[in-house]
C-alpha positions as CSV (number, residue, x, y, z in Angstrom):
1,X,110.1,-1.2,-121.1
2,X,106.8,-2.8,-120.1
3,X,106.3,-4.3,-123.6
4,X,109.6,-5.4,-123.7
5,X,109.6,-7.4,-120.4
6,X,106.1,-9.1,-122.4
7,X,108.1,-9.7,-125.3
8,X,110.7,-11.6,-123.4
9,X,108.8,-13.3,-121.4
10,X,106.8,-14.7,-124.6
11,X,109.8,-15.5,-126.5
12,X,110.7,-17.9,-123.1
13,X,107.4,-19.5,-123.1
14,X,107.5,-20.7,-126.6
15,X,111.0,-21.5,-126.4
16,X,109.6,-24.2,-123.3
17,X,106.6,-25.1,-125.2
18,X,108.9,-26.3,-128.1
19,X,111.2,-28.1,-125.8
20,X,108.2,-30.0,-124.2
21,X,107.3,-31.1,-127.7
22,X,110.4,-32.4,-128.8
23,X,110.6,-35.0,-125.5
24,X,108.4,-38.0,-126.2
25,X,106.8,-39.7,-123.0
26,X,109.0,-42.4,-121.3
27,X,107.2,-46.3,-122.2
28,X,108.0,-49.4,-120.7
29,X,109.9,-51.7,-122.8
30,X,108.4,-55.4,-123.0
31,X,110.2,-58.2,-123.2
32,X,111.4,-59.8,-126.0
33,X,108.9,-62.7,-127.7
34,X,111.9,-64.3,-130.1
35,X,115.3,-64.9,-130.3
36,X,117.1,-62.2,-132.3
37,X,119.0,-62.8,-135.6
38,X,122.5,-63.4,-136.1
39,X,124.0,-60.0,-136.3
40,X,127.6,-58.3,-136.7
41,X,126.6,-55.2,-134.9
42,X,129.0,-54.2,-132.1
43,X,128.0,-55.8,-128.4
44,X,126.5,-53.5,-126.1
45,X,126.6,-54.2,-122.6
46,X,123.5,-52.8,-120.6
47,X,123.8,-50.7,-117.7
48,X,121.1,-50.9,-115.9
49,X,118.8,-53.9,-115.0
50,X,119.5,-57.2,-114.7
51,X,119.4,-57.6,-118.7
52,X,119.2,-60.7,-120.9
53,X,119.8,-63.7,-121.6
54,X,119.6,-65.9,-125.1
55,X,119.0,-69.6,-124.8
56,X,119.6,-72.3,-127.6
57,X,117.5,-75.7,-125.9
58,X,118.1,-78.9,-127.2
59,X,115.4,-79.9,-124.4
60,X,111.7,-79.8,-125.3
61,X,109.8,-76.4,-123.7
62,X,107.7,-79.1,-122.1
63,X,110.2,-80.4,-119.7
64,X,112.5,-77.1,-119.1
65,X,110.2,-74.0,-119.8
66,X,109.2,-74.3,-116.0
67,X,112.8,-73.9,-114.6
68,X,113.9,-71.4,-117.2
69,X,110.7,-69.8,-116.2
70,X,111.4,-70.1,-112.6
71,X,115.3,-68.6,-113.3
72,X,113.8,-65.5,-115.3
73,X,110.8,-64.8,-112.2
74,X,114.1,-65.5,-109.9
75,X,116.6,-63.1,-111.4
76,X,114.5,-60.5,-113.0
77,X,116.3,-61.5,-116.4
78,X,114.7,-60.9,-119.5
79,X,115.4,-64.6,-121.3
80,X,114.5,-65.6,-124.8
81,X,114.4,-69.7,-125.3
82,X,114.8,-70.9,-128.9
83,X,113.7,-74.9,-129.3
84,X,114.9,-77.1,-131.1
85,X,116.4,-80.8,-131.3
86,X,119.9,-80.7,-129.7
87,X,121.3,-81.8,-133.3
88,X,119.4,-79.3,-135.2
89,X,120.7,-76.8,-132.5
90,X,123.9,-77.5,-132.2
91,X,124.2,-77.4,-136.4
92,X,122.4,-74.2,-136.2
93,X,125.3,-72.6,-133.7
94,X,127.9,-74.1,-136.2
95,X,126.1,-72.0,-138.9
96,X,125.8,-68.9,-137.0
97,X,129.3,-69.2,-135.5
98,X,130.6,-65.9,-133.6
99,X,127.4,-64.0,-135.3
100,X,124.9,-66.2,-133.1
101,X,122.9,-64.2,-130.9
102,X,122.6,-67.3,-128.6
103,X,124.4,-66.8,-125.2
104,X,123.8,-70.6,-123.9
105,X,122.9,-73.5,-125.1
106,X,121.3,-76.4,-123.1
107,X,121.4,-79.4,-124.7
108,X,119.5,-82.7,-123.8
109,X,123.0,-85.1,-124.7
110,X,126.4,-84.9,-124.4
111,X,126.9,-85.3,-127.9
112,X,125.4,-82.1,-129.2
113,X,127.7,-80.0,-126.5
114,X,131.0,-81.7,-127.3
115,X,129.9,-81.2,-130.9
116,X,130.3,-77.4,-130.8
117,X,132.9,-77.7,-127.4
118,X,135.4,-75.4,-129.6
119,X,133.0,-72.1,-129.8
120,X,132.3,-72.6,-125.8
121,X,134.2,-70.0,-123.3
122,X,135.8,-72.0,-120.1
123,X,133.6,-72.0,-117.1
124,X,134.5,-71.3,-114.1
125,X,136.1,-74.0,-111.2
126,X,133.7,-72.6,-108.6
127,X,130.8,-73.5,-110.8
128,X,132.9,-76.9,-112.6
129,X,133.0,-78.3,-109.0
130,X,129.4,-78.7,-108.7
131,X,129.1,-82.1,-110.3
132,X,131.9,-85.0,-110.4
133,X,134.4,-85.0,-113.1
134,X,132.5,-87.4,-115.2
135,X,129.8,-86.0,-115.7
136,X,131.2,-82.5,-117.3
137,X,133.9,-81.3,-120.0
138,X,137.5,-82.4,-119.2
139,X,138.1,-79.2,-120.6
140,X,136.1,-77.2,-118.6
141,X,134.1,-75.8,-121.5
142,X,130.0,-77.2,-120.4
143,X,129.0,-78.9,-117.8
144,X,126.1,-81.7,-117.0
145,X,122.9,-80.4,-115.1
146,X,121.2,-83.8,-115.2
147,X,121.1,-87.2,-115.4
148,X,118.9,-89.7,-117.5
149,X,119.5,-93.9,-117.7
150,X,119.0,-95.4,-121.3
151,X,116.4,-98.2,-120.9
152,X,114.3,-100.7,-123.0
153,X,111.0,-99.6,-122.3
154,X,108.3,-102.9,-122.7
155,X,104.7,-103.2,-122.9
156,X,104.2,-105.3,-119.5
157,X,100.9,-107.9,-121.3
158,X,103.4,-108.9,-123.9
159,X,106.5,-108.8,-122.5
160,X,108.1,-109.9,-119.0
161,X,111.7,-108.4,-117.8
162,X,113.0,-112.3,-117.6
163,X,112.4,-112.3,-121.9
164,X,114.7,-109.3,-122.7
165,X,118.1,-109.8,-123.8
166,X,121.1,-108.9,-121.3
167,X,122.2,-106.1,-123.3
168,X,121.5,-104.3,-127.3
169,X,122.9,-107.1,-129.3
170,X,119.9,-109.4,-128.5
171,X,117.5,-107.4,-130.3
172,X,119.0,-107.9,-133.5
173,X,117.7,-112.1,-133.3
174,X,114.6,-112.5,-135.3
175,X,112.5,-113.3,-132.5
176,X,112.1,-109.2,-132.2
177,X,111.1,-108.8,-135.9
178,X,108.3,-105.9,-136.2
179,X,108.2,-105.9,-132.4
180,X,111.0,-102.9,-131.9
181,X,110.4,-98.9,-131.6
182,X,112.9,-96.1,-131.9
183,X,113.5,-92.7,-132.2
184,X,117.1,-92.5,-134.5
185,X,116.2,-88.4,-134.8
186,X,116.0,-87.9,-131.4
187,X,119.6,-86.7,-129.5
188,X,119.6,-89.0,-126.9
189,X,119.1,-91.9,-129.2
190,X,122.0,-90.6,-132.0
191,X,124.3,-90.3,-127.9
192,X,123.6,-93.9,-127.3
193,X,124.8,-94.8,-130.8
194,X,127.6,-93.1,-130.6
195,X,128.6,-94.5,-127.7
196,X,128.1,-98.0,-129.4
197,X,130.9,-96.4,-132.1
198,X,133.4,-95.6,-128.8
199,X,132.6,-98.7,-127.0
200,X,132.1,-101.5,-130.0
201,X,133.7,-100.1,-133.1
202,X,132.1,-98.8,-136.2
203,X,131.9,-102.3,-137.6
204,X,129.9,-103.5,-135.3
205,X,127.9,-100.5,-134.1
206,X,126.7,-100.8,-138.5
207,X,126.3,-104.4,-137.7
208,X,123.5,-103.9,-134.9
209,X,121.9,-100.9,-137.1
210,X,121.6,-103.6,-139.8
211,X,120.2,-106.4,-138.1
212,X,117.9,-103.9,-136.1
213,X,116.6,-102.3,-139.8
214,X,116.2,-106.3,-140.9
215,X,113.9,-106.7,-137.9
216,X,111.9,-104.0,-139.5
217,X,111.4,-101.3,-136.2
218,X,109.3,-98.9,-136.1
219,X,109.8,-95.5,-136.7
220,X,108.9,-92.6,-133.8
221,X,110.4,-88.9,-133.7
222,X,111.0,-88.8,-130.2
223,X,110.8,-90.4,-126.7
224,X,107.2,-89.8,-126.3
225,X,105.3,-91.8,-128.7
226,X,107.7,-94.6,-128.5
227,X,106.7,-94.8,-124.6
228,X,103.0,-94.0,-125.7
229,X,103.3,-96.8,-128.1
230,X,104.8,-99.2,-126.0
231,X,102.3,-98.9,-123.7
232,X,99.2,-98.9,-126.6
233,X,101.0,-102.3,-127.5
234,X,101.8,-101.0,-130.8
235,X,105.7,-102.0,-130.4
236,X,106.5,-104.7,-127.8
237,X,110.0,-102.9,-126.6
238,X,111.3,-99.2,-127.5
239,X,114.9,-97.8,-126.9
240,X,114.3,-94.3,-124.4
241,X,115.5,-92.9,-121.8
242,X,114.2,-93.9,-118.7
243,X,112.3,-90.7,-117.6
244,X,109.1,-90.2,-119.9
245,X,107.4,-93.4,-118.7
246,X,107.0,-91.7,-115.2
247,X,104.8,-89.1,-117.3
248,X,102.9,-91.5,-118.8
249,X,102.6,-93.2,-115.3
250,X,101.8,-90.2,-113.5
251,X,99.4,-89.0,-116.2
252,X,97.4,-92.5,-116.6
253,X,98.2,-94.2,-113.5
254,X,99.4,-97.4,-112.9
255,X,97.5,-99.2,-115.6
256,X,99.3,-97.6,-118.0
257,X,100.8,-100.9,-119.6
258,X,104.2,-100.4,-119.9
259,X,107.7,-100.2,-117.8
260,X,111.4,-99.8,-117.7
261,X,114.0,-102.4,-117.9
262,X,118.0,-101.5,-117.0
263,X,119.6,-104.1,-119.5
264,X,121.8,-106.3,-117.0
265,X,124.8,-106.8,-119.2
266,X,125.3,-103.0,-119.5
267,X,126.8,-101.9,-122.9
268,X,125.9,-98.8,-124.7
269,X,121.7,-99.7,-124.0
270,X,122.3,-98.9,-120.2
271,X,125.0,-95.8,-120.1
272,X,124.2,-92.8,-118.3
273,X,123.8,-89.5,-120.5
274,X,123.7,-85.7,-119.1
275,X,121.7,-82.8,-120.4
276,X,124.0,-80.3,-119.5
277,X,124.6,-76.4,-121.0
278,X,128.3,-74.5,-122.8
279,X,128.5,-71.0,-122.3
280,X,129.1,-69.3,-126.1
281,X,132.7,-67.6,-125.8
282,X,132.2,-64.0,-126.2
283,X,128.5,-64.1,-125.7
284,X,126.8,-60.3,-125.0
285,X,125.5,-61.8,-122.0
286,X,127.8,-63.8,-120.4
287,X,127.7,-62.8,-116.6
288,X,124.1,-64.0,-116.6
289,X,124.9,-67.4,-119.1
290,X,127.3,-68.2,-115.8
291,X,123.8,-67.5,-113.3
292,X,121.8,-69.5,-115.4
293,X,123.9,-72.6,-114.9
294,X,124.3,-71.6,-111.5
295,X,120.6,-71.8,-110.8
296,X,120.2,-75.2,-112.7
297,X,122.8,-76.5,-110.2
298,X,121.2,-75.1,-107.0
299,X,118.7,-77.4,-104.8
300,X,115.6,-75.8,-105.8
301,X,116.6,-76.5,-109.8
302,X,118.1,-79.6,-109.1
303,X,114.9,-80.6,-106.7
304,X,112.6,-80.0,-109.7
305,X,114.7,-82.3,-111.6
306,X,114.2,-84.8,-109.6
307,X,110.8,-84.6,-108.7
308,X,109.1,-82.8,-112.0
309,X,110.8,-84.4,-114.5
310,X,112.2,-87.8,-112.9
311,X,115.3,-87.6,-113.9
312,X,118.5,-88.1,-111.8
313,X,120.5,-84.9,-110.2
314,X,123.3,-84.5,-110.1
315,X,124.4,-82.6,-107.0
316,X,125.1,-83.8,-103.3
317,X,122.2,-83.5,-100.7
318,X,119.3,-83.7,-103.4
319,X,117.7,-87.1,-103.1
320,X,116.9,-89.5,-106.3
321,X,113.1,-89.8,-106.9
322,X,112.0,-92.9,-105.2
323,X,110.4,-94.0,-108.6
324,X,113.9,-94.5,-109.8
325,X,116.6,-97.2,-109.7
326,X,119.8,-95.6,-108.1
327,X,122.3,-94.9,-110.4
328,X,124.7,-97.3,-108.1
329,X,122.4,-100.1,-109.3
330,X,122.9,-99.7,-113.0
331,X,125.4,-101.5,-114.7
332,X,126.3,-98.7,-116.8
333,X,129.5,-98.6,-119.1
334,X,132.2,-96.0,-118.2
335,X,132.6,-94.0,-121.1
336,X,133.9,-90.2,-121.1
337,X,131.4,-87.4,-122.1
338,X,134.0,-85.9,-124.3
339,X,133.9,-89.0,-126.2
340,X,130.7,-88.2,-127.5
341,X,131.4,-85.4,-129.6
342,X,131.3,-87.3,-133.2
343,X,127.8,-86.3,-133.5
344,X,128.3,-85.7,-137.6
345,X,130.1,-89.3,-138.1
346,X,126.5,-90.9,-135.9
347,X,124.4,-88.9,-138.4
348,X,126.5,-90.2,-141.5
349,X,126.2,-93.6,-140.2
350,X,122.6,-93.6,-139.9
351,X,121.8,-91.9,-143.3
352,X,124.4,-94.8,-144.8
353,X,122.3,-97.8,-142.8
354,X,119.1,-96.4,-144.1
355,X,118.0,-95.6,-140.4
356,X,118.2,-92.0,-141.2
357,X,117.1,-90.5,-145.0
């Protein structure tokens, strides 16, 4: 009996020794470095946690990484941030379609959102009401999160406010030959011009792309070195949005040689554009998509906007940056956001002006 009760009990031990080997050690899981690939693998909500959160940005890592960064330390949520121009984004959720992993996309114009407007869920009226009407989807499908003037940006020791034209069409007059900078890749830029298509017409929105091209601009891929340049006195004038010279400014001081003009005839040159952010209908994270917004609409987001990155919020009780003209000042054409959505018919008319290859 006594060697049975051994037996037994040696059986049971090995039986628990097995069972201990068979159950790996719990490890942390760390968070994800990319965004994942488009995949038709069924969705899986998580449980637990506060979970993820995929973001498509339009908007350089440079001006939005700190907020997103903020929202993640905020919430606990796990986000992934794939960068990109807002065109080359917007193209790349038009590829993807229902397969793309992205969850949000935040896009620096108007233009790339209304582009892909028909793969966006409706957002909610509690989070709609945030901004006025004119500055988010009729529809309800994205909404703006700030504001940012178009401006002619002008080296100040060759150029004085008084000797700029009243609005675009100036700039095409020979006087400005080889003195003009622009940025045609860039998504604010491709915005303004298509605004010039809604506002002017297509013949004469080809018109001023002509007479700019026979005044022989030069060429820069974004905002940044057409500021820089201005104020290196490489270009005389540049066509930007208002908010990187405060960098520069901020950066070099005030001898940096270059400022901001708000053309005084108004016209496509001084309209008002949003960065703003859709929500992907059906997204795997959606709930958290809806937070993300919410947080870029709250004063603390909407205080950074101001202050970090000068541009113009778009809430009540957040005050404009003192550096800044109030928008009530800017004689800024009315044109609807969902107006903007052509963003294919821009890029066709660029690549048949020449301004694009």
């Amino acid at each position: 009996m006594f060697r049975l009760l051994i037996g037994l009990i040696g059986v049971l031990l090995l039986i628990a020794a097995v069972g201990c080997q068979g159950r790996p050690d719990p490890t942390a899981t760390s968070a994800p470095t990319s965004v994942p690939e488009p995949t038709t693998a069924p969705r899986v909500a998580s449980a637990q946690g506060p979970g993820e959160l995929v973001v498509y940005s339009g908007r350089s890592e440079s001006l939005v990484g700190p907020i997103i960064e903020q929202f993640a330390d905020a919430t606990g949520i796990d986000v992934s941030v794939k960068y990109g121009s807002t065109s080359e984004i917007a193209a790349t959720i038009l590829e993807e379609g229902a397969n793309s992993p992205a969850d949000i996309f935040f896009a620096q114009d108007p233009g790339g959102l209304a582009a892909v407007e028909s793969m966006f869920a409706t957002l909610p009226n509690d989070v709609l009401s945030h901004v006025p009407a004119n500055f988010r989807s009729p529809d309800g499908k994205w909404i703006g999160l700030s504001g940012r003037a178009r401006v002619i940006v002008y080296n100040t020791d060759r150029v004085s406010p008084g000797d700029l034209p009243s609005d675009l069409r100036g700039f095409t007059d020979p006087e400005w030959e080889g003195r003009i900078g622009w940025p045609p890749t860039n998504g604010s830029f491709q915005a303004m011009v298509t605004a010039m298509r809604v506002i002017w017409g297509e013949t004469e929105t080809r018109a001023w792309l002509e007479g700019i091209q026979a005044n022989n601009p030069q060429t820069y891929p974004k905002n940044t070195p057409t500021v820089a340049a201005a104020g290196a006195g490489e270009i005389d004038v540049g066509f930007v949005n208002h908010y990187y010279l405060y960098r520069f400014l901020a950066e070099e001081g005030e001898g940096f040689a270059a400022r901001n003009a708000h053309l005084t005839g108004g016209g496509p040159g001084a309209m008002i554009l949003v960065a703003g952010a859709g929500v992907l209908d059906g997204a795997d994270n959606s709930e958290n998509a809806i937070k993300f917004i919410e947080f870029m609409l709250s004063t603390v987001a909407q205080q950074y906007f101001a202050g970090s990155t000068y541009e113009y919020p778009l809430i009540e009780g957040v005050n404009v940056n003192r550096l800044l003209t109030p928008l009530a000042d800017i004689n800024a054409p009315e044109v609807d956001m969902a107006d903007l959505g052509d963003l294919e018919g821009t890029l066709d008319l660029l690549r048949d002006t020449g301004v694009l290859p």
